[in-house]
C-alpha positions as CSV (number, residue, x, y, z in Angstrom):
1,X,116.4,117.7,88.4
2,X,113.5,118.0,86.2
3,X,110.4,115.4,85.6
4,X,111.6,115.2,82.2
5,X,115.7,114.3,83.6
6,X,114.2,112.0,86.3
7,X,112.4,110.1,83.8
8,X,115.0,109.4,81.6
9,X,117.5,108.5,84.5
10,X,114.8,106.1,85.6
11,X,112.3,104.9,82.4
12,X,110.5,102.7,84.5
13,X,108.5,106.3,85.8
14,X,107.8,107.1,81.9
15,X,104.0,107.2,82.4
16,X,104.1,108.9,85.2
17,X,102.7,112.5,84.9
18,X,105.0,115.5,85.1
19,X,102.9,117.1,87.9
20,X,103.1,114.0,90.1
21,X,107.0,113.4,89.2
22,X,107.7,117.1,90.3
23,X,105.4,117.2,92.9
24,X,107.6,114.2,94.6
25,X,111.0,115.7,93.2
26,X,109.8,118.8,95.3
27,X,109.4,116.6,98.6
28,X,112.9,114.9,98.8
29,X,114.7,117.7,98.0
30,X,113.2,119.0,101.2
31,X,114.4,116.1,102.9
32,X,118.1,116.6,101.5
33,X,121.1,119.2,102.1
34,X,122.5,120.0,99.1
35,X,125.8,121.8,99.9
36,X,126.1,118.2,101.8
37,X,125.3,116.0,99.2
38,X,127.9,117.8,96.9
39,X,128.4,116.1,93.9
40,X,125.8,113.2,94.8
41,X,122.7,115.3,95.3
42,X,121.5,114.3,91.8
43,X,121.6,110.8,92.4
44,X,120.6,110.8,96.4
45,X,117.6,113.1,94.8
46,X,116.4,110.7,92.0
47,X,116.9,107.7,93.9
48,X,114.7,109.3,97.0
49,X,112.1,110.0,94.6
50,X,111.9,106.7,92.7
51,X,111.7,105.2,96.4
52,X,109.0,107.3,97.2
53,X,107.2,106.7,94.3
54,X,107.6,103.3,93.9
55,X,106.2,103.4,97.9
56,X,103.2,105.6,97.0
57,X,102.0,103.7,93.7
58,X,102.9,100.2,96.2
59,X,100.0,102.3,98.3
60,X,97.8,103.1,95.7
61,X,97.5,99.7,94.8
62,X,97.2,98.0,98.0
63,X,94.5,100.7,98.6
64,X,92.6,99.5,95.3
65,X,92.3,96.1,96.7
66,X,95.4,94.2,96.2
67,X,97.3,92.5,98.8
68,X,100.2,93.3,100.5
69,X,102.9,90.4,100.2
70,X,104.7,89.6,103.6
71,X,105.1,85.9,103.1
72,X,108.4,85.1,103.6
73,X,108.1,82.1,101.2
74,X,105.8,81.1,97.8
75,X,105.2,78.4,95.7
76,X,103.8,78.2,92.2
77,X,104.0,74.9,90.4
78,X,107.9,74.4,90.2
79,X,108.7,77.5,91.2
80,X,109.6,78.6,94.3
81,X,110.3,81.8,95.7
82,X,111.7,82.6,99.7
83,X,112.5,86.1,101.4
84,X,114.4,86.4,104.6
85,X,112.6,87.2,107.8
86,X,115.7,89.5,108.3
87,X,114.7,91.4,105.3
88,X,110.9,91.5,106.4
89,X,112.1,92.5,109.6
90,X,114.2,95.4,108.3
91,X,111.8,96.6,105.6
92,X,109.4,96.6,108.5
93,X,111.8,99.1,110.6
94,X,113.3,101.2,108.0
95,X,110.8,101.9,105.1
96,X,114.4,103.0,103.3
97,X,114.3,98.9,102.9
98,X,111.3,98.6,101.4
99,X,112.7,99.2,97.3
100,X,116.1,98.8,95.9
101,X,116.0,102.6,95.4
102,X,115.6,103.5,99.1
103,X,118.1,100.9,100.0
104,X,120.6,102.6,96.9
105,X,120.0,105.7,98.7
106,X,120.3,104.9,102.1
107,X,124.1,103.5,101.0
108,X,125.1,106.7,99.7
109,X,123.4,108.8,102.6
110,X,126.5,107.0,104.6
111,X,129.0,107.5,102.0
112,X,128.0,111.0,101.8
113,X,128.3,111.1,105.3
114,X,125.0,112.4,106.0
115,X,124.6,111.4,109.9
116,X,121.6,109.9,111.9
117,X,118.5,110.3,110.3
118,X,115.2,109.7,112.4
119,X,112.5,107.5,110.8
């Protein structure tokens, strides 16, 4: 997969620079087998990326000075927002959990059949 192919599979990375994109394209296809991935080591790849990423730039900007958000519940005028200490807990265990991507991934790791992976 190329920057340019990732990017348009997921627009949300559009501003992303091409270096940085292939730089953690490069990474998880270290972390991948792709004679075992077969037909799903495209997807599995993109969606190990975007989680990886997503969980750098989430770094990046904690790092600059915003705030990590572990409430479990939030409340701003009538609108109210609640996350499950289950979820926390998990996202807390398995950093997979931590975006939608990871979690995407993690689902077809097991239909894939990939095995026990060590976090």
């Amino acid at each position: 997969m190329t920057p340019e192919q990732f990017k348009a599979r997921y627009p949300q990375f559009s501003t992303e620079g091409v270096a940085r994109v292939q730089m953690f394209l490069d990474e998880a296809a270290t972390e991948m087998d792709e004679a075992r991935w077969g037909e799903h080591f495209a997807r599995g790849h993109g969606l190990l990326t975007a989680h990886n990423l997503t969980l750098a730039n989430s770094q990046a900007a904690t790092a600059n000075g915003a705030v990590a958000d572990l409430t479990t519940q939030k409340k701003v005028g009538d609108v109210s927002v609640s996350r499950s200490e289950a979820m926390l807990q998990a996202q807390a265990d398995d950093p997979l959990m931590r975006t939608t991507y990871g979690q995407e991934f993690k689902r077809l790791r097991r239909l894939v059949g990939v095995g026990a992976w060590a976090v």
